[in-house]
N, C-alpha and C positions, 0 to 999 in steps of 0.2 A: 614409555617408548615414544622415539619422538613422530610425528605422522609422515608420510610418505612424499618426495617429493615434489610438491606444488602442491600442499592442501595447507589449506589455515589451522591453524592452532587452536581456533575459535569454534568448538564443537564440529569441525568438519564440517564449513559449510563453503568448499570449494574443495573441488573433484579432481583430480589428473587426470587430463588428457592430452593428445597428441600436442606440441606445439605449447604444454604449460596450462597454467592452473587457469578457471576459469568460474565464475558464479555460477554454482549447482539451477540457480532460479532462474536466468537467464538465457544458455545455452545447450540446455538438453544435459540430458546423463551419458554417461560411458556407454559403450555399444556392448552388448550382452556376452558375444564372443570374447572370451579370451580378454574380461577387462581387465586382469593385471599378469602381467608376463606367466608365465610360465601355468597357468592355472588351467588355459583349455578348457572352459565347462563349453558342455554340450549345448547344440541350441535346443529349442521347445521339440522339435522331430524327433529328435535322438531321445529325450526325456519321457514322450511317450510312450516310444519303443524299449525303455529300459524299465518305466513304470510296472509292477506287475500288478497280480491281481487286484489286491488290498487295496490300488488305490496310492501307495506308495513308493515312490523310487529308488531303485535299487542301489542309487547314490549313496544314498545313508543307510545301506546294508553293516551291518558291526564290522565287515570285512574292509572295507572303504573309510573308515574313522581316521586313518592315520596312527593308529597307537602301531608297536611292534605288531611285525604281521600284517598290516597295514599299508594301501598306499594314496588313497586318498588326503592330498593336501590339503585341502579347503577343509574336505568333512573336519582334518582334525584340528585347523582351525578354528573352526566354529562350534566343534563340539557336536554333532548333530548324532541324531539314532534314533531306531524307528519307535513311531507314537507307540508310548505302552502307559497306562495307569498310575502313577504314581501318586504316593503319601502325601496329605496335608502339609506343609513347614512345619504347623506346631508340633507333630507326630514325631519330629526328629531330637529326641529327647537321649539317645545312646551315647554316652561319655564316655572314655575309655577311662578316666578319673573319678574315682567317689569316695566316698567319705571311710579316712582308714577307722579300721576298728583292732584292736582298741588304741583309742586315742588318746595321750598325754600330752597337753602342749608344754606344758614343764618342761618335762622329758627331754622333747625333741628340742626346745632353746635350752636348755644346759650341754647336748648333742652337738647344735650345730657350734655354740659358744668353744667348746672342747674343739673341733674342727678347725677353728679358724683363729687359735688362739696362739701366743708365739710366732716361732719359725716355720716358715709351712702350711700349708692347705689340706685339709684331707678333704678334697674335694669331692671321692665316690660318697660321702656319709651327708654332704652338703644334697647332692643331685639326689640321691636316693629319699632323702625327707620331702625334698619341695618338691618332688616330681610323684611322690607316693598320697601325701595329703591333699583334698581340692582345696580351694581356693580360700572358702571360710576356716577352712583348720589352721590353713597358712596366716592369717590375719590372727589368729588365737596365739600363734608360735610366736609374732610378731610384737606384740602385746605382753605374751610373758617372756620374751625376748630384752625388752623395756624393762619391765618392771624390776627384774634379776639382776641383769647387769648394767642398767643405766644409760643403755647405747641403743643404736636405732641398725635393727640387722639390715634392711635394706644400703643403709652405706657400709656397716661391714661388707656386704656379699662385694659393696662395687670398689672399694679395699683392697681385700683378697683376691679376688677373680680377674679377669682380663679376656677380650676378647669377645666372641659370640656366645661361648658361654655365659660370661657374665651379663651378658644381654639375654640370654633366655633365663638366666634363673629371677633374673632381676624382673623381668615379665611377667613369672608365675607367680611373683610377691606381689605385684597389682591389685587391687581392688577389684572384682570384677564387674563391680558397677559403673568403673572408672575406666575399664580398658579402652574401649569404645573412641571415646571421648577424647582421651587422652593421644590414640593415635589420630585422629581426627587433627587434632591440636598442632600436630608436630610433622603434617602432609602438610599444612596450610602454614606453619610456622617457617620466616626467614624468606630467603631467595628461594625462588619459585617455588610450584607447587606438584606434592604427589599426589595427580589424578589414579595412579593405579589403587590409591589408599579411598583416596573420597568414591570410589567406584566400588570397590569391594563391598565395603561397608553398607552404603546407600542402595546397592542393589541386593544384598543379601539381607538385611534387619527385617524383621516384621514391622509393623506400624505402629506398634506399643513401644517395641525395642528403640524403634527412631526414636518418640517422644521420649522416651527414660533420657536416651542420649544427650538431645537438647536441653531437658532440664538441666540432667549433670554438668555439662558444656558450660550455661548459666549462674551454677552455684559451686560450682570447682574454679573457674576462669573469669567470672564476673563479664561475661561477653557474652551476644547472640551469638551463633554457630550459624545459622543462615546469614546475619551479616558480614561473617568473616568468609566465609563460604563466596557471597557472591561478590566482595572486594577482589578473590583470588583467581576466578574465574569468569568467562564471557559469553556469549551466542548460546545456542541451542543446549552446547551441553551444560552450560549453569542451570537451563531452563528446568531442563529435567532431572537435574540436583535439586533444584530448591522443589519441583513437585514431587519428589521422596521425601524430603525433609519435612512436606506439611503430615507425614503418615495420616495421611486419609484415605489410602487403599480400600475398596469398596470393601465389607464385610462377604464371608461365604455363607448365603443364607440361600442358596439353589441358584441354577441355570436357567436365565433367560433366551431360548432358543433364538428369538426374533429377532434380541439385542445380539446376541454371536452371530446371527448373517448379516447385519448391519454393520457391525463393526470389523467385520472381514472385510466387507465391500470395500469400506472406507479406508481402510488400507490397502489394499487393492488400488484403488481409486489414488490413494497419496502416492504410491510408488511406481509402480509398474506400471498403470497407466496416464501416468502426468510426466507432461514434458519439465521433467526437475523432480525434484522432489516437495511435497508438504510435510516438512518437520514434524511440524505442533501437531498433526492428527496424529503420529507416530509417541509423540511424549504425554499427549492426553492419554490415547488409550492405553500405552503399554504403564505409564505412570501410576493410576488409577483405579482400573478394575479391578477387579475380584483375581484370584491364583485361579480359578476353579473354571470363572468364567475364560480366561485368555487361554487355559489350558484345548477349550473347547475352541476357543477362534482362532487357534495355531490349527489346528486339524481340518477347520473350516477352510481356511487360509489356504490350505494344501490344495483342498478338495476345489476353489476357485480359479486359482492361478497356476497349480502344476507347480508352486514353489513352496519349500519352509520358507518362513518368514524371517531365520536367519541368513538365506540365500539375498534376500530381497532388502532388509538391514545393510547387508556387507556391499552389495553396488549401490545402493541409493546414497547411503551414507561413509562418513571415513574419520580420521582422525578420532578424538577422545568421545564425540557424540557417538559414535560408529561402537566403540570397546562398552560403553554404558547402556547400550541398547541391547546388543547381543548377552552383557552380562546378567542383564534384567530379565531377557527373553530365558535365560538356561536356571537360572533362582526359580521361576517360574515351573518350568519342569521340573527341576529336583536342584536342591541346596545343596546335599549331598554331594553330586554329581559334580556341581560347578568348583564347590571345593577340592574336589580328588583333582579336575581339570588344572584347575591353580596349584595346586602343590607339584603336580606330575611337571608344569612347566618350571615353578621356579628350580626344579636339582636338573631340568632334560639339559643337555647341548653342557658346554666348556660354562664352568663357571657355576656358581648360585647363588638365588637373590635368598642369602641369608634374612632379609628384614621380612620376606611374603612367608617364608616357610616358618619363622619363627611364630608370625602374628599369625597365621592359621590355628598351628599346631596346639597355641595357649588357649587360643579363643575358642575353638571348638571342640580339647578335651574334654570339657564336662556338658556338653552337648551334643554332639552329632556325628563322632570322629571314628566312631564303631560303623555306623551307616556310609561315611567316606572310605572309610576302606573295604568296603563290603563293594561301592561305587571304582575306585581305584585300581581293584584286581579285575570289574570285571571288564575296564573299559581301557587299559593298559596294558594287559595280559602279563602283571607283574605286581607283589605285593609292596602297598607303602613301606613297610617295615624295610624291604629288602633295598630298593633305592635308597631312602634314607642311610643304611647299612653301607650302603657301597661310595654314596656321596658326600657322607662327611666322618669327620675321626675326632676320635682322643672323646674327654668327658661331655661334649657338645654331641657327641651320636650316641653316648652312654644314654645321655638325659631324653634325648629325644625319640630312643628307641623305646625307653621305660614309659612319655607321656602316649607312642604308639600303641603300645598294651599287648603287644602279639603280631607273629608273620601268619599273612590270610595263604600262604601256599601251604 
């Protein structure tokens, strides 16, 4: 999405305001009121008067989210709701995909060979095998696919099929070592570049995930991926791409109290109370720490300034630096979460971005897609399965209802 009228492209690091764009470092930040049309946040008076006991603002009450039912713009925005505990990342292990049994890879490639052979598609028998086996059974079909009949099913599929189907089946035949990698490849590939893709990615991976990545990236492509990476991109928001890409996020090995009011301060101190902003205390910390630790310095954070720290992200910063800070802050709190958020946006309003819902849907079947929609019902007040249902047709909602696995209503 392209950034708002008068901000740079270059990680956001110029602001709108009145009279046209201006160096965020130079001339002070937006004025707190009402800093982008239609939005009205309250000032600090109102905020305490709405604050309740907890300590917490009744802004980010689930009522105020923006989903249906909803009318808070910003909140749903930015995804906000109130502090509650949440799971580890590694924790999120629920596939809606896993391994069929019993399995014949035979079988299924003399199946799908019969399907796609002659005049005609039987295209339910194609969607029902690759969307039924995970990922390594589909490399097995692949394989004895080869071996049988001599031919490479990934170009039969793109042969026969057409369309968004044939881009999601074609997806599911991926390697999963390679997915990663491969959309990486083709965000940064050609005339300009998809930030929403190097965003996704780099803020949701673990730091093992990252490193797989770059290896893969190296020995798939014969290329660094930080160096095509920062060819593609510029200012603040390269910055804090290439500090994801080092995955050296602090390990969770416990909570340092003194270090979470320090690094509150400190952002406190970058933002809210500096005339401008300071980027890089924003891309160290949040780049950086520990999940467990920043979980705590978001609460802190609150507890300092009377704001979330994605209220304070969304004025200080804008453009692509702005979308990769906030999408790291909500990973942070829950992965889950952030994904239900991305999928709910790409089918909301006229239209959908077939290429987000697809690389969701693949990437996180056989990991986390049972906890997304567990996130989706309850932060939408409407099941994945059912949108999906309503926003796309023919064997392309077949396939992606089966990788759904079930309506959470």
């Amino acid at each position: 999405m392209p950034p708002f009228p008068g901000h740079s492209r270059e990680g956001g690091e110029s602001r709108e305001v009145a009279g046209g764009a201006r160096p965020a470092s130079s001339a002070g930040r937006r004025p707190r009121l009402a800093a982008r049309p239609g939005w009205g946040w309250p000032g600090p008076r109102v905020r305490q008067e709405l604050r309740g006991r907890n300590g917490t603002s009744s802004l980010f009450a689930p009522a105020s989210l923006g989903a249906p039912g909803g009318s808070g713009r910003r909140g749903a925005r930015l995804g906000l709701g109130p502090s509650r505990r949440i799971p580890e990342m590694a924790k999120y292990t629920r596939g809606t995909v896993t391994a069929f049994a019993p399995f014949d890879a035979r079988a299924d490639a003399e199946a799908l060979r019969k399907a796609m052979k002659g005049l005609g598609t039987d295209e339910e028998t194609v969607l029902t095998i690759l969307t039924t086996r995970n990922n390594a059974q589909r490399q097995e079909i692949a394989s004895a696919f080869k071996t049988l009949f001599g031919r490479d099913l990934v170009d039969d599929l793109k042969s026969e099929l057409t369309g968004k189907f044939e881009t999601l089946m074609v997806s599911l035949m991926r390697p999963a070592y390679i997915f990663d990698a491969h959309a990486l490849k083709h965000a940064i590939k050609g005339a300009g570049t998809n930030e929403k893709v190097l965003t996704e990615i780099l803020a949701s991976r673990t730091p093992a995930e990252v490193q797989n990545i770059k290896q893969v990236y190296q020995q798939e492509y014969e290329a660094d991926l930080e160096d095509k990476i920062t060819g593609e991109t510029s200012g603040h928001f390269q910055r804090l791409l290439v500090v994801l890409l080092q995955g050296n996020r602090d390990p969770d090995v416990g909570v340092d109290e003194a270090l979470v009011e320090q690094d509150a301060q400190v952002l406190f101190r970058a933002g809210e109370l500096k005339w401008g902003t300071d980027e890089e205390k924003f891309i160290t910390i949040l780049g950086t720490r520990s999940v467990s630790h920043l979980r705590r310095v978001f609460d802190k954070y609150m507890t300092i300034s009377g704001f979330q720290i994605e209220e304070t992200i969304d004025r200080e910063t804008s453009g692509d630096l702005e979308k990769l800070l906030l999408a790291v802050v909500k990973c942070i709190r829950s992965v889950p979460a952030y994904f239900a958020e991305t999928l709910y946006y790409s089918m909301k309003g006229a239209g959908t971005d077939d290429d987000t819902l697809i690389r969701v849907m693949v990437s996180r079947s056989e990991v986390d897609l049972l906890d997304i929609r567990q996130e989706f019902r309850k932060n939408f007040a409407k099941s994945l399965y059912q949108m999906i249902q309503k926003d796309t047709s023919g064997d392309y909602r077949k396939a992606l209802l089966l990788l759904c696995g079930g309506d959470d209503d």
